[in-house]
PyMOL commands that place a pseudoatom at each C-alpha (Angstrom):
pseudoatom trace, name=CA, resn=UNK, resi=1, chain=A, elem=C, hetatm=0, pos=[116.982, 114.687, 58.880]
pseudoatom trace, name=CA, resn=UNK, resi=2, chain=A, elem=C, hetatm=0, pos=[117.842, 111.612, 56.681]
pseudoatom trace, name=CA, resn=UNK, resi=3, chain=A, elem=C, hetatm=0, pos=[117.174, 113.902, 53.782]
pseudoatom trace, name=CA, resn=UNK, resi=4, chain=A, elem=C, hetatm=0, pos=[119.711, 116.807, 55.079]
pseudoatom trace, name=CA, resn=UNK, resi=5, chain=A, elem=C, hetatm=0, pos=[122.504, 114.113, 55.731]
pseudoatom trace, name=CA, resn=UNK, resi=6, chain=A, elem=C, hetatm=0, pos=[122.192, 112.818, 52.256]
pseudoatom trace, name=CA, resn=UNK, resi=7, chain=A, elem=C, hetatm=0, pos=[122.133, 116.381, 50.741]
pseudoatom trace, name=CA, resn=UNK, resi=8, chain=A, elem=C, hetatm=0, pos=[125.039, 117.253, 52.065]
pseudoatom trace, name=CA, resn=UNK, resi=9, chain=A, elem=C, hetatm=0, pos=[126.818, 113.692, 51.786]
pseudoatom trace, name=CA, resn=UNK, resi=10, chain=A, elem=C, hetatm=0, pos=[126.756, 114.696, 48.111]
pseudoatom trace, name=CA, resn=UNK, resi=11, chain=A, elem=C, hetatm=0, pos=[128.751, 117.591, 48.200]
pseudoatom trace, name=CA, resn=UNK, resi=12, chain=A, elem=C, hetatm=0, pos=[131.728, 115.242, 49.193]
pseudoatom trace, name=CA, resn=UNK, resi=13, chain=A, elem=C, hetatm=0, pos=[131.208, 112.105, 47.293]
pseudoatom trace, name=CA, resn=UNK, resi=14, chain=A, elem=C, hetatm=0, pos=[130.151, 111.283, 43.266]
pseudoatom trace, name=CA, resn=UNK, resi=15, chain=A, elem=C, hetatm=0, pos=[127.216, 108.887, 43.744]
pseudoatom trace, name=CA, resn=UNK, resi=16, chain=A, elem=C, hetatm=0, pos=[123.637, 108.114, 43.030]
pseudoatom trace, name=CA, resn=UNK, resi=17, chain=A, elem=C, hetatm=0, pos=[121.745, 109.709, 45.614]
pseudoatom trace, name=CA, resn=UNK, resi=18, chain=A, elem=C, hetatm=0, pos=[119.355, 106.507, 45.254]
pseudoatom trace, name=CA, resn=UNK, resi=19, chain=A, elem=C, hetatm=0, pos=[122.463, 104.389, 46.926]
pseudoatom trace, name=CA, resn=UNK, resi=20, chain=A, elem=C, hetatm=0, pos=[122.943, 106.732, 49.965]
pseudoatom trace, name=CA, resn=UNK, resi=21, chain=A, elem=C, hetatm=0, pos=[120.569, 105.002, 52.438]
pseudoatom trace, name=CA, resn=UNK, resi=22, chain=A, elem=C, hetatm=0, pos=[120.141, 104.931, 56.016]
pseudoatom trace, name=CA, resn=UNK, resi=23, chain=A, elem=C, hetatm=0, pos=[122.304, 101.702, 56.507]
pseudoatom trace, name=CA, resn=UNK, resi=24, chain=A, elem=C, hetatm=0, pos=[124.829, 103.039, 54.035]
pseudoatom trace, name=CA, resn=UNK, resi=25, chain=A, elem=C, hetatm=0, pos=[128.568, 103.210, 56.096]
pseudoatom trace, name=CA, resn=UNK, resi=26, chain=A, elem=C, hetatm=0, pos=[130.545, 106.171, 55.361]
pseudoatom trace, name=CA, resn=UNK, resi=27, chain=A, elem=C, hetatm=0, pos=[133.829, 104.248, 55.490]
pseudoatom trace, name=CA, resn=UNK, resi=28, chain=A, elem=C, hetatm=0, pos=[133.003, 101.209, 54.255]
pseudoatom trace, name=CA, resn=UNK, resi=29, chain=A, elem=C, hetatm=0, pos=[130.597, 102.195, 51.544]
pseudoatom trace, name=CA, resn=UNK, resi=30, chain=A, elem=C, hetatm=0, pos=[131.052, 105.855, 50.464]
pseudoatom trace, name=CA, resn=UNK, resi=31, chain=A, elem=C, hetatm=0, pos=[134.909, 105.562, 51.268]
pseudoatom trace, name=CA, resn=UNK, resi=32, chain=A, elem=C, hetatm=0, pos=[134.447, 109.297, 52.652]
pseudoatom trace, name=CA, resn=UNK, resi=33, chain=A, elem=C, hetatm=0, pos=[137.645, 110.388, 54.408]
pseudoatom trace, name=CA, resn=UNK, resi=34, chain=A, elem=C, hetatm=0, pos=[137.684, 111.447, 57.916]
pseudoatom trace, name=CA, resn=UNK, resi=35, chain=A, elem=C, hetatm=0, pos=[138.264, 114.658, 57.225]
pseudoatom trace, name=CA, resn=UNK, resi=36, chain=A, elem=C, hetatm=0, pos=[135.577, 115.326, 55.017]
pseudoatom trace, name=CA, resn=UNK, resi=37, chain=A, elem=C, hetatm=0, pos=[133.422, 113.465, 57.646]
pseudoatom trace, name=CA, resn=UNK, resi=38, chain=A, elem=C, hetatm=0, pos=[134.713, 116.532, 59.859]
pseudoatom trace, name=CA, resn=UNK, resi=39, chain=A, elem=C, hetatm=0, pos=[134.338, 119.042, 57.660]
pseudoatom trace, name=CA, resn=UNK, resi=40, chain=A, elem=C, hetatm=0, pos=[130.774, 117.985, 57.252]
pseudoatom trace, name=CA, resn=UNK, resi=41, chain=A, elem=C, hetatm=0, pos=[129.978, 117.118, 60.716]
pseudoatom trace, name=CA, resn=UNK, resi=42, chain=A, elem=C, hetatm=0, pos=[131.417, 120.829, 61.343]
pseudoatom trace, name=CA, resn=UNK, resi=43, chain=A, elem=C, hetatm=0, pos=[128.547, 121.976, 59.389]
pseudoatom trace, name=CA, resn=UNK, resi=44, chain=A, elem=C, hetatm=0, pos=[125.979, 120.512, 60.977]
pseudoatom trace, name=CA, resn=UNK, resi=45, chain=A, elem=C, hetatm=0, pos=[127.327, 121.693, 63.974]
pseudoatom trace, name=CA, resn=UNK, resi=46, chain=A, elem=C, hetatm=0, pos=[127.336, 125.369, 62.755]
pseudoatom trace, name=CA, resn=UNK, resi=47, chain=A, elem=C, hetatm=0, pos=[123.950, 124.871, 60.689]
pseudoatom trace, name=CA, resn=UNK, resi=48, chain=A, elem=C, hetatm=0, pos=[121.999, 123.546, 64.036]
pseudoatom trace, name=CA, resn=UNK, resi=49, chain=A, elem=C, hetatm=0, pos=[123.686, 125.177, 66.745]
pseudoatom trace, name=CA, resn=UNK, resi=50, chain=A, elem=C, hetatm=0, pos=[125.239, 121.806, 68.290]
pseudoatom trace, name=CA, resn=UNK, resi=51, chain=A, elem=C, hetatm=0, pos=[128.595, 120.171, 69.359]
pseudoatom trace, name=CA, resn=UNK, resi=52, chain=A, elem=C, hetatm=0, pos=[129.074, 116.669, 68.309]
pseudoatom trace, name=CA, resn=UNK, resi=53, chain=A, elem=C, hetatm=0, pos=[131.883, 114.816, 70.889]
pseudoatom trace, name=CA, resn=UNK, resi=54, chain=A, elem=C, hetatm=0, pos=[134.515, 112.770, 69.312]
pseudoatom trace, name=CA, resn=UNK, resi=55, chain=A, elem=C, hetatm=0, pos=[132.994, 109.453, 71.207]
pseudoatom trace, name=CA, resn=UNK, resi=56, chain=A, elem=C, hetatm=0, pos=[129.608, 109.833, 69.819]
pseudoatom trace, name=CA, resn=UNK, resi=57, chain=A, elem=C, hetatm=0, pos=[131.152, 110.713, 66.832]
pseudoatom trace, name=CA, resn=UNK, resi=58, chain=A, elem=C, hetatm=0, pos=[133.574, 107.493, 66.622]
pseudoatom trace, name=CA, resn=UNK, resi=59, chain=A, elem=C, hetatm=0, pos=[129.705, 105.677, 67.128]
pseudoatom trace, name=CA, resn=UNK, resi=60, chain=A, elem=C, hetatm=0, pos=[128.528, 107.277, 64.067]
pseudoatom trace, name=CA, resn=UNK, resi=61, chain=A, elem=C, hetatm=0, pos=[128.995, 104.557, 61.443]
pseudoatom trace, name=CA, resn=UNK, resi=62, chain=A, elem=C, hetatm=0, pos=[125.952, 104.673, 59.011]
pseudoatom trace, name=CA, resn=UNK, resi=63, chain=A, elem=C, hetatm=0, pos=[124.700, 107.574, 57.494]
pseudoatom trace, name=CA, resn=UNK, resi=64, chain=A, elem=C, hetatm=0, pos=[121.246, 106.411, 59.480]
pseudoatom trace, name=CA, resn=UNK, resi=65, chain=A, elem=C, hetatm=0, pos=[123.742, 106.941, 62.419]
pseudoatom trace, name=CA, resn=UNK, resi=66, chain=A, elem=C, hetatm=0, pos=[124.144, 110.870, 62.223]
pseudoatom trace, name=CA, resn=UNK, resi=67, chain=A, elem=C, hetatm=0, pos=[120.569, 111.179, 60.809]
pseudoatom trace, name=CA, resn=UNK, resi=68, chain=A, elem=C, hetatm=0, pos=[119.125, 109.658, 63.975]
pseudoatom trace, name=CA, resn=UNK, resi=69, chain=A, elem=C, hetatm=0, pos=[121.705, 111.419, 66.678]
pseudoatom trace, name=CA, resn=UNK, resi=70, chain=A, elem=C, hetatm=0, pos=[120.622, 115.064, 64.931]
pseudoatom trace, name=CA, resn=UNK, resi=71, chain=A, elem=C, hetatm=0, pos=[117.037, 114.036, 65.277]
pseudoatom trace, name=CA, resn=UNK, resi=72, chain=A, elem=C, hetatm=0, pos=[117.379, 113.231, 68.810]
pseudoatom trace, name=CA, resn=UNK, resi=73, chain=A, elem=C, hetatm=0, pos=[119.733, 116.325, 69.680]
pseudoatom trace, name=CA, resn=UNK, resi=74, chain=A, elem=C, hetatm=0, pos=[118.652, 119.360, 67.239]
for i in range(1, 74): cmd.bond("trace and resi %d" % i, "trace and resi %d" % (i + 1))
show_as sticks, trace
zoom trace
């Protein structure tokens, strides 16, 4: 799922895929905005069929983070 996260991380930022890691912050790190984090996290949702709150969303800091909830939920 790491992989899938990562994939897609890359349509929204221009970085080496080598740096994206599962500790990597989307904030801090990536500087991603929040509403590209929606917009991707709103694919996901369509892509597996889910709905991701807003409070485990807020809890989503690292990209490990959303990799690990879709494993657990999908």
């Amino acid at each position: 799922m790491f992989e899938k996260v990562r994939t897609m991380l890359l349509e929204y930022v221009d970085v080496d895929p080598r740096t994206i890691t599962p500790e990597t912050e989307f904030l801090k790190d990536l500087k991603v905005t929040s509403y590209d984090i929606l917009t991707m996290v709103g694919e996901l949702e369509d892509e597996f069929g889910i709905s991701i709150g807003d409070d485990e969303l807020k809890d989503m800091i690292t990209v490990g983070d959303l990799a690990k909830y879709l494993s657990d939920n999908v």
